[in-house]
Structure formats: structure tokens, C-alpha cells
DRENDO-1510 file (C-alpha; in Angstrom, 1 decimal, always signed):
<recs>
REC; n; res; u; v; w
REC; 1; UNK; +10.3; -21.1; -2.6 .
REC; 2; UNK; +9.2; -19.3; +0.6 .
REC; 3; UNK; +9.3; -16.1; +0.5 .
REC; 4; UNK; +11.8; -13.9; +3.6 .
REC; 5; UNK; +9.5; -12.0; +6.0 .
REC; 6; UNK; +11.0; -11.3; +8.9 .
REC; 7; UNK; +9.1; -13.7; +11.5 .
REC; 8; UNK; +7.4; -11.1; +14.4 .
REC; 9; UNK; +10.0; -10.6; +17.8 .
REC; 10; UNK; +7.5; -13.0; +20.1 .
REC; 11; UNK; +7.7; -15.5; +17.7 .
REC; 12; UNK; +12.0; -15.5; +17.8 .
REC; 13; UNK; +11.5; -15.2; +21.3 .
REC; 14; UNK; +9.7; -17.8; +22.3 .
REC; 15; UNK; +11.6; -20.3; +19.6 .
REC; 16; UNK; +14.9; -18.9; +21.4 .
REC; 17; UNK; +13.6; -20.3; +25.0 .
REC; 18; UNK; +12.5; -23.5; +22.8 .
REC; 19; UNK; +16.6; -24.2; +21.9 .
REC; 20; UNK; +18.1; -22.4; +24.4 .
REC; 21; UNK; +16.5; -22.9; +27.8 .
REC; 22; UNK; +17.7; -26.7; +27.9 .
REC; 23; UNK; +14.1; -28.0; +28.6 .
REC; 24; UNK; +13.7; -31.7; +28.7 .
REC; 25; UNK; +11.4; -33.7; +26.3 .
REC; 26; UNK; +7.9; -33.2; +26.8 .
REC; 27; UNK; +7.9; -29.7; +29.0 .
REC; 28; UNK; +6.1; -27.1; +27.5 .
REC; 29; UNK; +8.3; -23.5; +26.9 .
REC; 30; UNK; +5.9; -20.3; +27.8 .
REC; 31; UNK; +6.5; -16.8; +27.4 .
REC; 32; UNK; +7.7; -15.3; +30.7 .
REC; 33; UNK; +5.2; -12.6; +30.8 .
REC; 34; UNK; +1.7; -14.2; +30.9 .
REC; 35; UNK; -0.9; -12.5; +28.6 .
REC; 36; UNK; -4.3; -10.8; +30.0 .
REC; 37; UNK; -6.8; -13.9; +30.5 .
REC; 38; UNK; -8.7; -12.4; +27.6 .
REC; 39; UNK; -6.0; -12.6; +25.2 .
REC; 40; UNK; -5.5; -15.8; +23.5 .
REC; 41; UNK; -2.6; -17.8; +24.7 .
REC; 42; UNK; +0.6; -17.3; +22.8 .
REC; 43; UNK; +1.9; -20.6; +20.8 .
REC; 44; UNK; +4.7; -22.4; +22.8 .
REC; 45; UNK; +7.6; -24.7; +21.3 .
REC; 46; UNK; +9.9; -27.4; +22.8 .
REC; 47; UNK; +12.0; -28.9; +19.9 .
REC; 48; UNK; +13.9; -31.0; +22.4 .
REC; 49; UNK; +14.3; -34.7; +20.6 .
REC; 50; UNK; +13.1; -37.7; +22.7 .
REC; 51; UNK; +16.1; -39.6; +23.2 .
REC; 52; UNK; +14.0; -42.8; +24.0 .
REC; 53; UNK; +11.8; -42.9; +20.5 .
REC; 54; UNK; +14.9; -41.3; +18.6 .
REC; 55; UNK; +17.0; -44.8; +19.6 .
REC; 56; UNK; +13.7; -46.7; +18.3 .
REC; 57; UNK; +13.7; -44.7; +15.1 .
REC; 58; UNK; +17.3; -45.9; +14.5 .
REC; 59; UNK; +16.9; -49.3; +15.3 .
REC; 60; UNK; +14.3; -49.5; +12.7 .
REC; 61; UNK; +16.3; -47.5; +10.0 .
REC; 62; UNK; +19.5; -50.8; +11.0 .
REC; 63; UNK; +16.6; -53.1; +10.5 .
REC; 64; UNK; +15.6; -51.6; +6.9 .
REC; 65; UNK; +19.3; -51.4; +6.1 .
REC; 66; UNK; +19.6; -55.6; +7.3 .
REC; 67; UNK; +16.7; -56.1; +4.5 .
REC; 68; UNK; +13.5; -56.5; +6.9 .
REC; 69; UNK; +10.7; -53.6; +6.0 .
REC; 70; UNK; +8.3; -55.7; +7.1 .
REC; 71; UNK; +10.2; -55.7; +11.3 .
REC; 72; UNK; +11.3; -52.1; +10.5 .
REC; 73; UNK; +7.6; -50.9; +9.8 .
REC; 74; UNK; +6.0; -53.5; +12.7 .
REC; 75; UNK; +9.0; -53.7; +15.3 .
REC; 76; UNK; +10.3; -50.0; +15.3 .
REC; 77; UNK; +8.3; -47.5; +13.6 .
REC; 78; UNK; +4.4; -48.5; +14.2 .
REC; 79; UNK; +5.4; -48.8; +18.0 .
REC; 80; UNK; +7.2; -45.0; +17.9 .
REC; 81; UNK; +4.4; -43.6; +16.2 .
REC; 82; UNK; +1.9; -45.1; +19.3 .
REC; 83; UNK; +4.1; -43.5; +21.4 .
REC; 84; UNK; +4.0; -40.2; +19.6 .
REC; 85; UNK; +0.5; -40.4; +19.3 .
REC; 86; UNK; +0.0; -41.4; +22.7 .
REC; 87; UNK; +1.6; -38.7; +24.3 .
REC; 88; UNK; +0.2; -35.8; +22.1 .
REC; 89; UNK; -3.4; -37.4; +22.3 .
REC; 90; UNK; -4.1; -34.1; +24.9 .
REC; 91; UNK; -2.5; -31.3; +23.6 .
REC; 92; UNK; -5.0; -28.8; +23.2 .
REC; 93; UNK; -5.4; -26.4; +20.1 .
REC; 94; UNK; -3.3; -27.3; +17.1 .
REC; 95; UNK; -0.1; -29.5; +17.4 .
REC; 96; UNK; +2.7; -29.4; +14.7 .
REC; 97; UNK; +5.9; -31.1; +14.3 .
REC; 98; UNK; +9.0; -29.2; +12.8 .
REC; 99; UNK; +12.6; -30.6; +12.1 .
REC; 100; UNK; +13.9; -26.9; +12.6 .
REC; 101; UNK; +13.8; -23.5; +13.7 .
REC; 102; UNK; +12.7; -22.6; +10.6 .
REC; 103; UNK; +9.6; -24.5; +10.2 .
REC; 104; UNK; +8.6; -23.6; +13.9 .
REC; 105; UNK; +8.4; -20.6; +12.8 .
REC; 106; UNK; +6.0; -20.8; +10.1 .
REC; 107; UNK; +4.1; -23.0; +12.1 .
REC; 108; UNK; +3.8; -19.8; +14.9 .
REC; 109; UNK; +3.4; -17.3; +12.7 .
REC; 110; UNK; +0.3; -19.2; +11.5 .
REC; 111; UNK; -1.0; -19.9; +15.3 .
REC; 112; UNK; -0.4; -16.1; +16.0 .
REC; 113; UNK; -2.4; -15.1; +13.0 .
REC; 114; UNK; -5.3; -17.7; +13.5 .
REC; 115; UNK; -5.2; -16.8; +17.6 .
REC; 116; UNK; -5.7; -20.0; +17.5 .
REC; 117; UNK; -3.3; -22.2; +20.6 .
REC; 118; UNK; -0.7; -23.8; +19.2 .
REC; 119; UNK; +2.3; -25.8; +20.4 .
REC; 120; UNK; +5.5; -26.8; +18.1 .
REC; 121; UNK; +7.1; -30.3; +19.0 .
REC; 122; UNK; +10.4; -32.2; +17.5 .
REC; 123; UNK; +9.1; -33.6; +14.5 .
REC; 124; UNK; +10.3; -37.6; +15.7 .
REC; 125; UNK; +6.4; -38.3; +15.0 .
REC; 126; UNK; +7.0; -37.1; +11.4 .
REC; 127; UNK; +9.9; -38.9; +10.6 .
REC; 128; UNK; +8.7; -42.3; +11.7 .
REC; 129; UNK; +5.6; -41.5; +9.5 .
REC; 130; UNK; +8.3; -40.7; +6.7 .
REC; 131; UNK; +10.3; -44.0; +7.2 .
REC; 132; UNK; +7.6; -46.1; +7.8 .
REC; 133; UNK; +5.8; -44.8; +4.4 .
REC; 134; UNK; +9.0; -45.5; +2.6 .
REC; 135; UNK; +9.0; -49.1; +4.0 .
REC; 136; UNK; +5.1; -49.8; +3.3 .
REC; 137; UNK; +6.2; -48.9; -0.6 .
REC; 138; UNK; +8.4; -51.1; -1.2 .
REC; 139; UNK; +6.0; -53.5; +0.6 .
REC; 140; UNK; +3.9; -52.6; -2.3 .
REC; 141; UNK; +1.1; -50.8; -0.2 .
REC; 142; UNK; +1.1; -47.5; -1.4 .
REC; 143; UNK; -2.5; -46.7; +0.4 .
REC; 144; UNK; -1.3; -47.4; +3.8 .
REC; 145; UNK; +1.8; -45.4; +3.1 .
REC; 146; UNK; -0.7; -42.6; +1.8 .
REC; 147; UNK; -2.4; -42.6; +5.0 .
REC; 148; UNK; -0.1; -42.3; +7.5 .
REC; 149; UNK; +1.9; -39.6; +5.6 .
REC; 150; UNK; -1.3; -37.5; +4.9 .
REC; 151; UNK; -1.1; -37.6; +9.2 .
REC; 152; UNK; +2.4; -36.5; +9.0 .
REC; 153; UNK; +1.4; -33.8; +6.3 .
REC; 154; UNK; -1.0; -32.1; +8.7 .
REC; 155; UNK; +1.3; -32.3; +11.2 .
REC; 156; UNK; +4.0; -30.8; +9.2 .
REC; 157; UNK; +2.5; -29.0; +6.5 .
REC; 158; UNK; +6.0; -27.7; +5.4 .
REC; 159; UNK; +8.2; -30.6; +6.0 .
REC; 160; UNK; +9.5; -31.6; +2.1 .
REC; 161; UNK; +10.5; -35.2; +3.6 .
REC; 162; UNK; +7.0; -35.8; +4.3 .
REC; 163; UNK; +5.9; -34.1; +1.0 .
REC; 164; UNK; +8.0; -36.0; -1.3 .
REC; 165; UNK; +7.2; -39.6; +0.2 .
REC; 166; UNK; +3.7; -38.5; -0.4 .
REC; 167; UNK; +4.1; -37.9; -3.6 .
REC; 168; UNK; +5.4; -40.9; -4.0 .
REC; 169; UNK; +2.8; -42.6; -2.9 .
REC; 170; UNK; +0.6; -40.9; -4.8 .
REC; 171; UNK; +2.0; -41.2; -8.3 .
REC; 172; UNK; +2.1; -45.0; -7.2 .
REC; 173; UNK; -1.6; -45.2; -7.4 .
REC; 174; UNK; -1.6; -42.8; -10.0 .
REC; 175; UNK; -2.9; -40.0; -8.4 .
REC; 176; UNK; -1.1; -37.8; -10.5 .
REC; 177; UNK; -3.2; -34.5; -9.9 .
REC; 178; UNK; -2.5; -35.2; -6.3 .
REC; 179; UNK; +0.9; -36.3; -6.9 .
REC; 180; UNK; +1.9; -33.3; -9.0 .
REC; 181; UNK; +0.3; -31.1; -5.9 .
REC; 182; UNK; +2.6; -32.9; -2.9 .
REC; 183; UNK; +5.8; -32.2; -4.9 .
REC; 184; UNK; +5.1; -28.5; -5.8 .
REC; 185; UNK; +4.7; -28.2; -2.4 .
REC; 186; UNK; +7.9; -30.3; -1.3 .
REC; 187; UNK; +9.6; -28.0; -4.1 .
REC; 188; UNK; +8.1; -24.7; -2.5 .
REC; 189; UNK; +9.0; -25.8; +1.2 .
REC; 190; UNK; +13.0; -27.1; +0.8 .
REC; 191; UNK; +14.3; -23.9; +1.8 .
REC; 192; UNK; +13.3; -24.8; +5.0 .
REC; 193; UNK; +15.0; -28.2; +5.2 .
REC; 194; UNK; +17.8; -28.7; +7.4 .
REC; 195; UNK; +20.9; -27.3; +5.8 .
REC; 196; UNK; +22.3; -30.8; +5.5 .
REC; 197; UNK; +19.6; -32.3; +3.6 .
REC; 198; UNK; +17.8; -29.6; +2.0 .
REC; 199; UNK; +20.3; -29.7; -1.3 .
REC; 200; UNK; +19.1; -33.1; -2.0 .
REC; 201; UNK; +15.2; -32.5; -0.9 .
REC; 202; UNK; +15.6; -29.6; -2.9 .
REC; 203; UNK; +16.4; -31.8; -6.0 .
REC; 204; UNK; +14.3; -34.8; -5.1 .
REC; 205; UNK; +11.1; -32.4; -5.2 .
REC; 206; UNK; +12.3; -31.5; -8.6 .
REC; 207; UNK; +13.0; -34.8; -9.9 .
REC; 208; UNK; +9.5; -36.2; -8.7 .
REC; 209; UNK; +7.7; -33.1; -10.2 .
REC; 210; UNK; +9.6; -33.7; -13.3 .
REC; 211; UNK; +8.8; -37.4; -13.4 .
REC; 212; UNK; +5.0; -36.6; -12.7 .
REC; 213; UNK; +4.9; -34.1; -15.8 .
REC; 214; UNK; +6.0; -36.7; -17.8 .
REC; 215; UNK; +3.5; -39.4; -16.7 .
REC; 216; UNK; +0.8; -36.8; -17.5 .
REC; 217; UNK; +2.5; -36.4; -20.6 .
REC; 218; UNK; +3.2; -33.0; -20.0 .
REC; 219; UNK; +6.5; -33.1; -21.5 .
REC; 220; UNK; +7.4; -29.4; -21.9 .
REC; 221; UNK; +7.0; -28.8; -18.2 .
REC; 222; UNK; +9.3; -32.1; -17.1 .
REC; 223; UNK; +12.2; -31.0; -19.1 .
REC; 224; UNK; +12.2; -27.7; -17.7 .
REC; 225; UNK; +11.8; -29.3; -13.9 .
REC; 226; UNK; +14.5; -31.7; -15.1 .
REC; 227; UNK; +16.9; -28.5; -15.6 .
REC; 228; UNK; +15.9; -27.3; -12.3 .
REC; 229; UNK; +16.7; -30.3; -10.5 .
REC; 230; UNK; +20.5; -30.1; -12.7 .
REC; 231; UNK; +21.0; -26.7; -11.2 .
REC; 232; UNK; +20.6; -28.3; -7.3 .
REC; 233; UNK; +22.8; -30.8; -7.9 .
REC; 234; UNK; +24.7; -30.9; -11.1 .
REC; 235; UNK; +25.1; -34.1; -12.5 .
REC; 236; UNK; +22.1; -36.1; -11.3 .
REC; 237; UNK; +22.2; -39.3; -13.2 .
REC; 238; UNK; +18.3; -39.2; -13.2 .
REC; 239; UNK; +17.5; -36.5; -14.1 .
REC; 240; UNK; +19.9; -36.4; -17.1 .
REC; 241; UNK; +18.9; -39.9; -17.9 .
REC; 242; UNK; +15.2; -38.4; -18.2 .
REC; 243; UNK; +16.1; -35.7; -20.4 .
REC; 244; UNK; +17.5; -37.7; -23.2 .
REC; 245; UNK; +14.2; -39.9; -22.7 .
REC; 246; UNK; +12.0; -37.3; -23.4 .
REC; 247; UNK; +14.8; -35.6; -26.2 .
REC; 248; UNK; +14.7; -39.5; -28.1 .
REC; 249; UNK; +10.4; -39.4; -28.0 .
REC; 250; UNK; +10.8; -36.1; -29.2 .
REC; 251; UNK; +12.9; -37.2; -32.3 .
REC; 252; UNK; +10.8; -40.5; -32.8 .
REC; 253; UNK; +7.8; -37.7; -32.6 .
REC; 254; UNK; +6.3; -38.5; -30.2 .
</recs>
């Protein structure tokens, strides 16, 4: 997990005027004090959801719940993403996308530390990479799911949403070096999750690190993840299911 250091006071600041100041989607928040034209510009964050592409993103997640990837992927998310894309084609510097205060953050500290300019957005691009990744998998193309999330990835480098579907779509391919990567870092960036999901990110990453061990036959190393994931959320049937898997090869020797 990510370690505690305090973020520094600009940073809180400007991430205060981001949630606070009641900006509408697409404004740009900027520090009230405007630094010396020789200084590099401060990063700036508005978190504010598009209300527009956020309706869009639902009506695709009602079509993958009424059984049609295929209109989810082409008729919802492909569309939000162009939209996404579209409007951030200009931003200058280095774009993220964060689900949270949290991951804004990280993000600034980072721009503040590179000097490089850097603005923080609502992370609706991400998720529509996320759920339109999911979608492509069970359309069986893993390498256009890989793709687009590797987007989302750079975009938001500590999002574990984005990580675990990418290391999903890796292990599909069998990309297990790669695969094994995206969920240690899905594992080491859930304690930035939203509270309301980051239990079962949390255990997700586990279970898809666990289940990576074991297809690299790394067997030790999977039941130990296994454990981890029990401790998230107790009683996982997977993950229990996958421990007496790996306990019978054991006893067959194998």
C-alpha cells in the first residue's frame, strides 16, 4: 500500500478550490495568487463530473445489464470516450484523471515535483475505458480491451479499477509477467479507492495476483495472496475455492 506523507499545503489548497468552489465541468481551478512568470505554473484540478457523458456512461452500463456488450461498447462507451478525448485533445502539459481527492493528490504532488504543468480532471474518461474493456472481454478481444486500458492507465496511473481490468486482459493473452505487474500495482494503489469500493478492489487485486501466481505455477506465493484477499473480505468463495485447489495438487504432489 501507499505509504502517508502528508501531501504539501498548495497541493490541499488548490484540491480544496477543486471540490469546494462549485466550478462547472470543464473550468479550470487556479491558485488565487499567480506565480512570478518564471516560475512554472502550479498544477490545477476540477473534479466536477460531466453530467452529460456521466448519463451516457449509465445508459451503457443498463445496456450491458439488458445483455448487449456489443451496443454498450459501440452505442455508449466508444462515443463517451470521443467526447473525453475530444475535449482534452488541448490541454497542455500532462492530463490525469482521478476518481477522488486522494488520487488528485498523488497526481499533483508528482506535477509539483516534475515542474512539469499539470491539470487533474474527473476520471469519467477512465471509467468508460474501464467498462468498455470489461465489455470487449467478454467479446473475446482481450487486445482491444488491452489498449484502451493501457490509455486509461496513463491517465490514471493509480486508479486499481483501471489496473485490475488490465490485468485481466493481460493474463487473457497470457501475458503473465505483465499481468502479475498490473495487479501488484492495483494491490499497492486500493487505498486510494473510493471508500465504497476500495474493500472489494482491495480484494480483487489480491485474488487476480493470486490467480496469476498460480498460472505461473508459483504456488507458494498464490496461497499466501489467497490469505490476503480472506483478510479483505472474509469468506470470499474464490478465493477459498482456490486454496483447497492448490492444497488437493499439493497432496496429489504436484
Amino acid at each position: 500500500m501507499r505509504g502517508g506523507n502528508s501531501p504539501p499545503l498548495v497541493i490541499l489548497a488548490l484540491l480544496a478550490c477543486a471540490a469546494c468552489a462549485g466550478v462547472t465541468a470543464g473550468e479550470t481551478v487556479v491558485p488565487s495568487v499567480k506565480a512570478p512568470s518564471a516560475t512554472p505554473s502550479l498544477p490545477t484540478a476540477d473534479l466536477t463530473p460531466d453530467p452529460v457523458l456521466g448519463k451516457a456512461l449509465l445508459e451503457g452500463l443498463l445496456a450491458v445489464r439488458a445483455g448487449a456488450p456489443r451496443r454498450a461498447v459501440d452505442g455508449y462507451f466508444d462515443p463517451v470516450i470521443a467526447a473525453y478525448e475530444r475535449r482534452y485533445k488541448t490541454v497542455p502539459g500532462r492530463l490525469y484523471c482521478a476518481r477522488g481527492m486522494g488520487e488528485a493528490t498523488l497526481y499533483m504532488q508528482d506535477a509539483v515535483r516534475t515542474h512539469q504543468p499539470t491539470r487533474v480532471v474527473e476520471a469519467g474518461l477512465v471509467l468508460a475505458y474501464v467498462y468498455r474493456g470489461r465489455e470487449l472481454m467478454t467479446l473475446d478481444d482481450p487486445v482491444g480491451a488491452q489498449a484502451g486500458l493501457e490509455r486509461a492507465r496513463a491517465l490514471s496511473p493509480a486508479n486499481a479499477a483501471v489496473l485490475l481490468q488490465l490485468g485481466a486482459a493481460y493474463k487473457a493473452q497470457r501475458k503473465l509477467p505483465q499481468a502479475q505487474e498490473a495487479y501488484q500495482a492495483a494491490v499497492d494503489s486500493a487505498d486510494l479507492s473510493p471508500p465504497e469500493t476500495r474493500p472489494q478492489e482491495t480484494a480483487d487485486a489480491f485474488y487476480g495476483l493470486g490467480s496469476t501466481y498460480v498460472a505461473m505455477g508459483r504456488f507458494d506465493e498464490a496461497e499466501a495472496t489467497y490469505r490476503r484477499c480472506l483478510k479483505v473480505l472474509p469468506g470470499n468463495a474464490l478465493a477459498e475455492m482456490e486454496l483447497k485447489e492448490i492444497q488437493r495438487q499439493r497432496a496429489q504432489g504436484r
